[in-house]
N, C-alpha and C positions, 0 to 999 in steps of 0.2 A: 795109307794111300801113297801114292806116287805124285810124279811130278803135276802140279795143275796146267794143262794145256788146256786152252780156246781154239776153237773150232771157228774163223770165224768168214763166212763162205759167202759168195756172189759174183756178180757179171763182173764188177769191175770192170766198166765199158763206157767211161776209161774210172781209173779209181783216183779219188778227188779228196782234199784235206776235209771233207764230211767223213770219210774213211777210216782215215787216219787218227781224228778225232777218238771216236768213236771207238777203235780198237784201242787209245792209251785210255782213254775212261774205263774200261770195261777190265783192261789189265790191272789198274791201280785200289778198283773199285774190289773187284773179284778176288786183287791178291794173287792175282797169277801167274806162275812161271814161265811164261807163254803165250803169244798170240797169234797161229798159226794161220796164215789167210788163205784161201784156198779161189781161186777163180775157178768158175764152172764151168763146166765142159760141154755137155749138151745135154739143156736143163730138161723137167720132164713137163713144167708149169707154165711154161711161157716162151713165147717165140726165140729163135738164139740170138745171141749176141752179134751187134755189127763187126765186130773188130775177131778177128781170129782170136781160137786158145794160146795160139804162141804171141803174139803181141799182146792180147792182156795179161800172159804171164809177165812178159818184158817189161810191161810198166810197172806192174805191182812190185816187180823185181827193182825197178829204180827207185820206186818211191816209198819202199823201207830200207832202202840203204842206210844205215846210221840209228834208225830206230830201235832202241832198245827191246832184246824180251820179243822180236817182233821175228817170222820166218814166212815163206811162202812156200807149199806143196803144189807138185803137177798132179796129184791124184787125182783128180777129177779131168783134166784136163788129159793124161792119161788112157783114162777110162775108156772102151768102146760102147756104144749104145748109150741108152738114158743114163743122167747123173743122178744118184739117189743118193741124201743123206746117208740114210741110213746104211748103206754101202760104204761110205766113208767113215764112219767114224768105227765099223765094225773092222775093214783094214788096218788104223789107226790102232785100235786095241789087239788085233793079232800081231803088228810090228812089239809092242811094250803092253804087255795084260795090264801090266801095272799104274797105267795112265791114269788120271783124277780127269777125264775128258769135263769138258764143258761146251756146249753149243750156245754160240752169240748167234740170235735171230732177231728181225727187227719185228716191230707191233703187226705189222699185217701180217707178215710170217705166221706171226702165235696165231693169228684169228682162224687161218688157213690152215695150219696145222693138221685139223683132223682127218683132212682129206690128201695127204703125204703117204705117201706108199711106208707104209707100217711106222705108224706114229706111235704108234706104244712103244714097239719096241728102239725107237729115237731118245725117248722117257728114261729106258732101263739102262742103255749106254752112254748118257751125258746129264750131264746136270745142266738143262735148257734154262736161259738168261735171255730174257725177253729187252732188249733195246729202246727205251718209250719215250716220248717227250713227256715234259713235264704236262700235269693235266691228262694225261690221255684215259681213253676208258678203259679201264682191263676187263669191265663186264666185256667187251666185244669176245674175250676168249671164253670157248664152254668149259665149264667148271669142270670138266672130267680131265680136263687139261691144265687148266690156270693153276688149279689145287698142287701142281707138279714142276711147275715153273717158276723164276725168280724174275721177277720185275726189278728195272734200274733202270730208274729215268737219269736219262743223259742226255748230252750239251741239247740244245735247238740247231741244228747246223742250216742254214738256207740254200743247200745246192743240190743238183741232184744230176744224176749223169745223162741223161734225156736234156735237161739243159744245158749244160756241156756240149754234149753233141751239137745242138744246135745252134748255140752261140760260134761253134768252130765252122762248123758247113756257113753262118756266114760272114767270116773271118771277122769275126768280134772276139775283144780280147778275155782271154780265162784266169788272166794274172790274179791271184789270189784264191783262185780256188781249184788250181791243178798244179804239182808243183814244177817248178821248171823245167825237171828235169825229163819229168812228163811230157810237159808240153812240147818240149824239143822233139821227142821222141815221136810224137803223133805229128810234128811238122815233114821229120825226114820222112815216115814212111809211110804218109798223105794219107792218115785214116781220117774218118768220119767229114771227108769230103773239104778237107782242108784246100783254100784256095793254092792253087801253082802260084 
């Protein structure tokens, strides 16, 4: 096999050291040549993102500057119409056949899984790595699926970007859980209703 690349995809709205986290656990744990993070473009599951495709590019782009092993794609972001995994990671194997793909999804992810526009074949293109706290129930995923997935509980992180957002719309501080260079960023170009 090829190089091991992670797949590892979301809003990133705004993307926050639970991220970050999470992406060097997943790297160190998995052994992998790579952590490619991918912001979504326009999802097909849930409402879109507040912040523009180019501005959560811009951050995700600031805040693995320096991170090891770590890279960010516009391919979703790209994209016209709905974002679908599976659209992405089949791209991904026509650029390099030779990929060792891996898909980083968190525990609801998996549970929801089988309702993903062709989850089987998501299955047959990546070796899926289910993201979990410690404790969590992995009964919640159907066995037609779990049976195919690698479970890795990783850190407890306590932030989430709905929080974020809100803490900024009303100008409470995010210091330690957005990194600066982030946070600079969503200052100058007044996203997520940052005070003038």
């Amino acid at each position: 096999m090829g190089r091991r690349v992670a797949v590892f995809g979301g809003s990133f709205d705004p993307i926050h050291v639970g991220h970050l986290t999470l992406a060097r656990h997943a790297r160190e744990a998995c052994d992998l040549d790579e952590v490619v993070c991918v912001p979504v473009g326009d999802p097909p599951h849930k409402a879109g993102p507040v912040a523009s495709a180019e501005d959560r590019l811009a951050m995700v782009t600031l805040a693995i500057d320096g991170e090891p092993k770590t890279s960010v794609s516009r391919i979703e972001v790209d994209r016209q119409g709905k974002s679908y995994t599976v659209d992405t990671l089949s791209a991904l194997l026509d650029e390099d056949p030779n990929l060792d793909l891996h898909l980083l999804i968190g525990a609801d992810n998996a549970v929801e899984m089988g309702s993903w526009h062709e989850p089987e074949r998501v299955l047959e293109l990546s070796r899926v790595t289910v993201l979990c706290r410690p404790g969590w129930d992995r009964g919640r995923v159907p066995s037609s699926l779990a049976g195919r997935m690698t479970f890795l509980d990783s850190p407890l992180i306590d932030c989430s970007s709905t929080e974020i957002r809100t803490r900024l719309s009303e100008g409470a501080s995010v210091e330690g859980l957005v990194a600066d260079c982030v946070t600079r960023y969503i200052e100058s170009h007044r996203l997520y209703g940052v005070p003038s």
